[in-house]
KEZA-708495 format. One record per residue (C-alpha): residue number from 1; residue in three letters; y, z, x. Coordinates in pm, whole numbers, plus 50000, padded with zeros to 5 digits. Each point is the difference from the previous one (the first is absolute). Example, Ala and Ser with C-alpha at 12.3 -4.5 7.8 and 13.67 -1.06 7.14 Angstrom:
<r num="1" residu="ala" north="49550" up="50780" east="51230"/>
<r num="2" residu="ser" north="50344" up="49934" east="50137"/>
//
This chain:
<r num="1" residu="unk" north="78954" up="40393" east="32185"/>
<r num="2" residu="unk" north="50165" up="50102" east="49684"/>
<r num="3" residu="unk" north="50361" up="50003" east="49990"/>
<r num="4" residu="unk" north="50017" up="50325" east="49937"/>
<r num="5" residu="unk" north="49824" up="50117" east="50319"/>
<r num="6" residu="unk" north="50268" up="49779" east="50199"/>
<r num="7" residu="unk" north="50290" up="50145" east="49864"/>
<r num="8" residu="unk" north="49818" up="50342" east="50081"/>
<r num="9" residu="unk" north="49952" up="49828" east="50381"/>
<r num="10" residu="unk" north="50377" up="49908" east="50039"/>
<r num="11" residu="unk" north="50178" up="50292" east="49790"/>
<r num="12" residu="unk" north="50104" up="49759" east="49725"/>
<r num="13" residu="unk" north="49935" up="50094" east="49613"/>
<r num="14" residu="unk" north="49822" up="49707" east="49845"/>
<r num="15" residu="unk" north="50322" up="49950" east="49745"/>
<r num="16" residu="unk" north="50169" up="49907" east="50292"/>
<r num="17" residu="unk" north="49755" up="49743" east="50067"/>
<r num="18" residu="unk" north="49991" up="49860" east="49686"/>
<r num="19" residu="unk" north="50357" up="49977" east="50003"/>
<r num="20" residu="unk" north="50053" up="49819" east="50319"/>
<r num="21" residu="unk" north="49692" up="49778" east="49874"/>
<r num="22" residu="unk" north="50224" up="49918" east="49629"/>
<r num="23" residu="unk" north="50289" up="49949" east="50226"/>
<r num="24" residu="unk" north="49852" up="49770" east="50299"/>
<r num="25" residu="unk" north="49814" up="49814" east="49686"/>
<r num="26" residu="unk" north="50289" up="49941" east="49811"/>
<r num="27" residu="unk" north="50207" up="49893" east="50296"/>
<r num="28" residu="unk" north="49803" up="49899" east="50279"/>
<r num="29" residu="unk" north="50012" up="49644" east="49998"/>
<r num="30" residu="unk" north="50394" up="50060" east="50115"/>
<r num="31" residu="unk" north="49893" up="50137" east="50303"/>
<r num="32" residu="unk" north="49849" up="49631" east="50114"/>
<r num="33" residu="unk" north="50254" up="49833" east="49850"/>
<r num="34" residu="unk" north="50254" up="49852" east="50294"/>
<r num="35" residu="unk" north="50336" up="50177" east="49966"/>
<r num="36" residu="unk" north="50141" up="49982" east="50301"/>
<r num="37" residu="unk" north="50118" up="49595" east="49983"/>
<r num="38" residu="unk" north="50358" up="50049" east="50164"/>
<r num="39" residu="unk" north="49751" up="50180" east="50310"/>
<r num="40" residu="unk" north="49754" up="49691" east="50011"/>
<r num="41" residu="unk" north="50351" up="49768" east="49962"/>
<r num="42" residu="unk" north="50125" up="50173" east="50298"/>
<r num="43" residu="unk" north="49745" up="49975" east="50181"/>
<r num="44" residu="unk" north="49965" up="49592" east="49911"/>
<r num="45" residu="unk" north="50369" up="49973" east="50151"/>
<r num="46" residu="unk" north="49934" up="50234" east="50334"/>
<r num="47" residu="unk" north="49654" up="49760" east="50032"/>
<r num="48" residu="unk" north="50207" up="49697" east="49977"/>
<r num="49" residu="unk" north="50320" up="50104" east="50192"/>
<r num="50" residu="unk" north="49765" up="50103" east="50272"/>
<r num="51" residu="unk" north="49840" up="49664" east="49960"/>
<r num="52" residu="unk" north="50352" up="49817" east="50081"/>
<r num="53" residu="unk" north="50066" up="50252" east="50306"/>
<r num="54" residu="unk" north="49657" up="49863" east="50148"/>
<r num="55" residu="unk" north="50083" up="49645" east="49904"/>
<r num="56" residu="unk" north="50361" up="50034" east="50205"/>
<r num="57" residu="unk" north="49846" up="50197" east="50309"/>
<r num="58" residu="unk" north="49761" up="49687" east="50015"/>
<r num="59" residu="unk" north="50258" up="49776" east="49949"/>
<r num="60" residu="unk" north="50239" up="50161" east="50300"/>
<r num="61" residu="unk" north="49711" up="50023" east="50213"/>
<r num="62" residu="unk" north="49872" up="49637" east="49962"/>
<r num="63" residu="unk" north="50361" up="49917" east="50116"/>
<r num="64" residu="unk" north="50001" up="50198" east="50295"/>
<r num="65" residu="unk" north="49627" up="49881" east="50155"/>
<r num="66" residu="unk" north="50154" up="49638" east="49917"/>
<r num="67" residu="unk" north="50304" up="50089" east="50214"/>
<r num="68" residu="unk" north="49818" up="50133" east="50261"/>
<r num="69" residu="unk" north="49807" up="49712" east="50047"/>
<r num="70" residu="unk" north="50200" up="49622" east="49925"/>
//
């Protein structure tokens, strides 16, 4: 289907198109690019602070089943 019958389909003029092509061309690649670090850092710290929470609750709890039986 020519572009120009799309644009027809969904209302768009075809300089639009083009436009959002040049544009999406020219700076696409930014969109895959990872920008959100500090988010994937945070999330690294919450995994591993949730980690040591476990690690403790297994801890306390092997020390209570070993008190409850000598």
């Amino acid at each position: 289907m020519p572009i120009s019958g799309l644009c027809d389909e969904l209302g768009h003029q075809p300089t639009v198109f083009y436009r959002w092509q040049k544009e999406f061309f020219e700076n696409g690649a930014a969109a895959f690019q990872q920008r959100g670090r500090p988010d994937h850092q945070r999330e690294q710290e919450r995994i591993a602070h949730l980690g040591k929470k476990i690690q403790t609750k297994d801890e306390v709890l092997a020390e209570l089943m070993a008190s409850m039986w000598p």
